[in-house]
N, C-alpha and C positions, 0 to 999 in steps of 0.2 A: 531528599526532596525530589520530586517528577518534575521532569518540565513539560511543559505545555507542547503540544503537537499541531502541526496542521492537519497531518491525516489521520483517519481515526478507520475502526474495525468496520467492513462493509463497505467503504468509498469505493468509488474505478479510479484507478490511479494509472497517470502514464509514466515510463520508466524514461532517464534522462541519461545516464551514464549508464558503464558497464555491460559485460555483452550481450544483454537482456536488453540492452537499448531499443526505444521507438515501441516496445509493446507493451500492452496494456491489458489489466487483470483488476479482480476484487480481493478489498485486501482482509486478508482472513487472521489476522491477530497484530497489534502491535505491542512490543516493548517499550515501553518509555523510557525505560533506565538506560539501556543502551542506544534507543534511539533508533531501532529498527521493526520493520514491518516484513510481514512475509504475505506473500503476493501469491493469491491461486493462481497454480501452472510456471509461475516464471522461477529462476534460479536453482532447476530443480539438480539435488545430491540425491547420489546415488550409494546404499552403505550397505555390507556385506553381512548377513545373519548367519547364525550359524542354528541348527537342526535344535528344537524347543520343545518340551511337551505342547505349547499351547500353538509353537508351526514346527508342525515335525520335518516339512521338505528344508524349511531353511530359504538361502538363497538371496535375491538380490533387492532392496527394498528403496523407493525410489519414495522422496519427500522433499517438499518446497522447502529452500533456504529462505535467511533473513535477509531484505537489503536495507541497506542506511536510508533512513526517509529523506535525507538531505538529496538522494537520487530519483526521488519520486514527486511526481506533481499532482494535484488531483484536477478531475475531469470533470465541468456541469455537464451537471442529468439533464438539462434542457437542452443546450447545446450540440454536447459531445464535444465541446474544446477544450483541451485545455489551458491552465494560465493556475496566476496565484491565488493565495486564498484569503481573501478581507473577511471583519466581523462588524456588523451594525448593530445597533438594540432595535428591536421590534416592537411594536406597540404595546406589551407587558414590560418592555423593558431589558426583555433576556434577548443576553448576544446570541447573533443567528449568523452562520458563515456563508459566505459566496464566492462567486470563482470571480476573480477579477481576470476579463478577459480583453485580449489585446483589441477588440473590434470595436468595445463599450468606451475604451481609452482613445481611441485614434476620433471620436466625435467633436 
């Protein structure tokens, strides 16, 4: 069984732990099952090839790691703040998510 996520493929997510910490990227695939997201630009590993008919030099190949989405928060597109993520129903009735932001709370 998947469980449910708050972030999903495409969001700006800001990073919260780890030494990626405070910066923020689009997120370019998530795993549900393990519960991780990999983030353009951030986390990046670095892994060594070796000489290929299809890359014959070989060499050094640099690619976005996974981070635990539990590290990540997402960011409203209106704003650029981030905060947590609530769900309403919408006038069809389907759940619609939004950033619950600390500035809408403190009213």
């Amino acid at each position: 069984m998947l469980k449910k996520t708050h972030i999903k493929k495409g969001d700006m997510v800001k990073v919260l732990a780890g030494e990626e910490r405070t910066k923020q990227g689009r997120v370019l695939e998530v795993d549900r099952v393990n519960m991780r997201a990999v983030v353009e630009g951030l986390n990046i590993n670095r892994k060594h090839s070796k000489p290929t008919t299809a890359n014959p030099q070989g060499g050094i190949v640099e690619k976005e790691g996974a981070i635990h989405i539990s590290n990540l928060m997402l960011i409203d597109a209106k704003t650029g703040t981030p905060g947590r993520v609530g769900r309403k129903a919408d006038k069809e009735g389907k759940l619609e998510r939004y950033v619950k932001s600390k500035k809408k709370a403190a009213k």
